[in-house]
VEXGU-148289 format. One record per residue: residue number from 0; residue in three letters; x, z, y of N, C-alpha, C in turn. Coordinates in steps of 0.001 Angstrom, whole numbers, plus 500000, padded with zeros to 6 digits. Atoms other than C-alpha are relative to their C-alpha. Last residue first. Layout:
REM residues N
   num   residuo       nu       nw       nv      cau      caw      cav       cu       cw       cv
   NUM       ALA        X        Z        Y        X        Z        Y        X        Z        Y
...
This chain:
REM residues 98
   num   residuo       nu       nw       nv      cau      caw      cav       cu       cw       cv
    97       UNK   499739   500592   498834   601266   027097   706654   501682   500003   500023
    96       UNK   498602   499202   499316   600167   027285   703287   500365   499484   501252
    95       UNK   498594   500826   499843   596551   026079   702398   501075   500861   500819
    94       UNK   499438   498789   499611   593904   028729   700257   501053   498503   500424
    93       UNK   498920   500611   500495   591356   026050   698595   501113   500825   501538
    92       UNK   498815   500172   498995   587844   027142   699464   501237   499496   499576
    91       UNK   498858   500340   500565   584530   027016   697947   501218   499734   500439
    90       UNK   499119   501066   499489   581794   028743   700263   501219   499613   499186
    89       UNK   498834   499822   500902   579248   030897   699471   500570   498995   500224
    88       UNK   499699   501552   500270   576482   031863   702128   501758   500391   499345
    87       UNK   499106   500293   500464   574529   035009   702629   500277   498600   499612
    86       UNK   499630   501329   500471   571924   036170   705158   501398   499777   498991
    85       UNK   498277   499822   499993   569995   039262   704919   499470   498670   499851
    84       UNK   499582   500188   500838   565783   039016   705892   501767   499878   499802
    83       UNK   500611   501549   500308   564841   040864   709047   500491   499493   498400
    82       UNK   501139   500614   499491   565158   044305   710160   499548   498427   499850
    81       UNK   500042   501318   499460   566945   045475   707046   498602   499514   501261
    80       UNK   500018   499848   498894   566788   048912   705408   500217   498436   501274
    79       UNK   501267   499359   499315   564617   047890   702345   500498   500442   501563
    78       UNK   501297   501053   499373   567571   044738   702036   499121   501200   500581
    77       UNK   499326   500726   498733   570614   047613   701810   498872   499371   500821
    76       UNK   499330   498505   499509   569196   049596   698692   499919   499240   501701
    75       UNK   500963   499620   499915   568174   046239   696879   500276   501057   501176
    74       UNK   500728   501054   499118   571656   044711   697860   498148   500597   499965
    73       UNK   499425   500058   498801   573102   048023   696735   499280   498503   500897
    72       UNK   500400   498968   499002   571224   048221   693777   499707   500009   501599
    71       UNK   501316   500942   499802   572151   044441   692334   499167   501384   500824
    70       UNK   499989   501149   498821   575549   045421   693267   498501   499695   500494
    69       UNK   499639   499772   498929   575372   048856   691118   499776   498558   500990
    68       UNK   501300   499263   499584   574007   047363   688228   500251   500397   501410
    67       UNK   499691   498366   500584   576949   044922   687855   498883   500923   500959
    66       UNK   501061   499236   501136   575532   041331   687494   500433   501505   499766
    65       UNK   501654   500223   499616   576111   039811   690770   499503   500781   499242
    64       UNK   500598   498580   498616   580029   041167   690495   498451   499927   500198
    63       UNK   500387   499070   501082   579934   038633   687215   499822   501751   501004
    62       UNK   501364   499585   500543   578875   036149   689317   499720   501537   498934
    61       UNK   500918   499834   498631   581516   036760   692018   498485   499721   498520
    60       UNK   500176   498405   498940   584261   036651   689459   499022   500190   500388
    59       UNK   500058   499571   501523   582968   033277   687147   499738   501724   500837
    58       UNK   501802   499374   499853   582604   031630   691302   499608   500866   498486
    57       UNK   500668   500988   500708   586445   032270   691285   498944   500251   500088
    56       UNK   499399   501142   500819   589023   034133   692615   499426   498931   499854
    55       UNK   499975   499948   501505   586978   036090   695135   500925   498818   499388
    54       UNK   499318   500440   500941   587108   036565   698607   500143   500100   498836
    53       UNK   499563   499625   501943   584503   038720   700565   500759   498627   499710
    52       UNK   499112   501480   500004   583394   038653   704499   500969   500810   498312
    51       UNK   499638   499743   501371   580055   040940   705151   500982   498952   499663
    50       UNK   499885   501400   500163   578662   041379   708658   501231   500352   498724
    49       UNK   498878   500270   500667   576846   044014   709926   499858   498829   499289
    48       UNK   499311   501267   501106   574105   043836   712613   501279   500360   499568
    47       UNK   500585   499853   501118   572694   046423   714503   500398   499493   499157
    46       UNK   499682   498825   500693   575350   046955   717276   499143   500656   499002
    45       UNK   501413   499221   500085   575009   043189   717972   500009   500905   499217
    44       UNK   501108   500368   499105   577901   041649   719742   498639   500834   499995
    43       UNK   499862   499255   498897   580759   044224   718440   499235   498890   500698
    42       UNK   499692   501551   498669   579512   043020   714995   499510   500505   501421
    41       UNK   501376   500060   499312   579641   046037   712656   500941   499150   501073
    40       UNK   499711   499910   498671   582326   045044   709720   498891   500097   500889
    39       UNK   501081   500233   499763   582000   044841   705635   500803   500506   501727
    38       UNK   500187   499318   498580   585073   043826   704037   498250   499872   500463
    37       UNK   501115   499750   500154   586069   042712   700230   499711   500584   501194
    36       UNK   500152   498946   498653   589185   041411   699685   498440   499634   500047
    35       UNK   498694   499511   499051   590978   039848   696535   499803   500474   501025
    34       UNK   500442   500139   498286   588091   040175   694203   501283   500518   500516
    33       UNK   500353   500805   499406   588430   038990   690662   500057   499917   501461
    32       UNK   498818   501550   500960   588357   041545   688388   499621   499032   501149
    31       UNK   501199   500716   500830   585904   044918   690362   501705   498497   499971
    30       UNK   499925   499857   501610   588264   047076   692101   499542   498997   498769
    29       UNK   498481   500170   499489   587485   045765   696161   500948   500010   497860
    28       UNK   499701   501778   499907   584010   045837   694816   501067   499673   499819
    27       UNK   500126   500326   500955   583648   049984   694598   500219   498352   499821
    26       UNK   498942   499458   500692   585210   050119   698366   499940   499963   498324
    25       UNK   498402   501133   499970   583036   047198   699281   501169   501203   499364
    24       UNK   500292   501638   500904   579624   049241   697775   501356   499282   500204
    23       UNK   500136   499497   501271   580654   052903   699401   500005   498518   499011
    22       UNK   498829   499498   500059   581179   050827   702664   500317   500787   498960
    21       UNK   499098   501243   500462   578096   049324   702616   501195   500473   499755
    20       UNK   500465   500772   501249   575954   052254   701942   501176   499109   499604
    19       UNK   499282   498936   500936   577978   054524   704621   499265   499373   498381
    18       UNK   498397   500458   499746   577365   051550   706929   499791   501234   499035
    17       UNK   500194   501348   500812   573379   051513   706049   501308   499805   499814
    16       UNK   499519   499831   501482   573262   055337   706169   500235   498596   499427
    15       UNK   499074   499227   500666   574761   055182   709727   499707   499706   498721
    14       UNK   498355   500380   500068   572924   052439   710821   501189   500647   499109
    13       UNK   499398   500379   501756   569180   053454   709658   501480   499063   500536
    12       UNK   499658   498809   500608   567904   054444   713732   500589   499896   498105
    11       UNK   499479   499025   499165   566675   050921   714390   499999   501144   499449
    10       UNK   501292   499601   499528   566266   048504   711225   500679   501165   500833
     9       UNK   500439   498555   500296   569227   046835   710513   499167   500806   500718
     8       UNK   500516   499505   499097   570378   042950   710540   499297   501626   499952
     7       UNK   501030   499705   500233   572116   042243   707572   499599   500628   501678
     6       UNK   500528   499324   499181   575114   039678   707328   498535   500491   500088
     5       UNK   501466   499285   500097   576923   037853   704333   499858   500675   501713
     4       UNK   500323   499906   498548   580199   035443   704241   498415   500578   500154
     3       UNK   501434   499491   499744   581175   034930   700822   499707   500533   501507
     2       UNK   499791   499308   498592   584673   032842   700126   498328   500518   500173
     1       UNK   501165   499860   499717   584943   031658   696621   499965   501126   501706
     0       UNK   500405   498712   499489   588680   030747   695732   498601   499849   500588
């Protein structure tokens, strides 16, 4: 499983349309082959910052989400409102039972 862990810092006054961006983008995602959860969340430290936590099957999934027009939008779309550069990191996981 591919674990994605993203966050965008957001230029003052652009919250709302940046959460009604992201949240249009994870609800289209959530659908997409491959993805078992797809969340975007505002971080009750810094009420600019959202934070992006995704599961995928496989890194095959998650590339082929890279290549649907829409994604590559939405990260365009997302970055111009951004007060600094986004961060994302991918992480290979292995799901253990408790």
């Amino acid at each position: 499983m591919i674990i994605v862990l993203g966050h965008v810092v957001v230029q003052d006054g652009r919250m709302s349309e940046a959460l009604e961006l992201s949240q249009s983008h994870v609800q289209r995602s959530r659908v997409e082959p491959g993805c078992i959860t797809h969340h975007v969340y505002l971080d009750p430290e810094n009420p600019c910052r959202l934070v992006f936590v995704e599961q995928w099957a496989d890194r095959a999934a998650l590339d082929q989400h890279f290549k649907v027009p829409a994604s590559r939008d939405f990260v365009m779309s997302l970055s111009a409102m951004a007060a600094e550069p986004p961060s994302m990191s991918l992480f290979d996981a292995e799901q253990l039972l408790m």
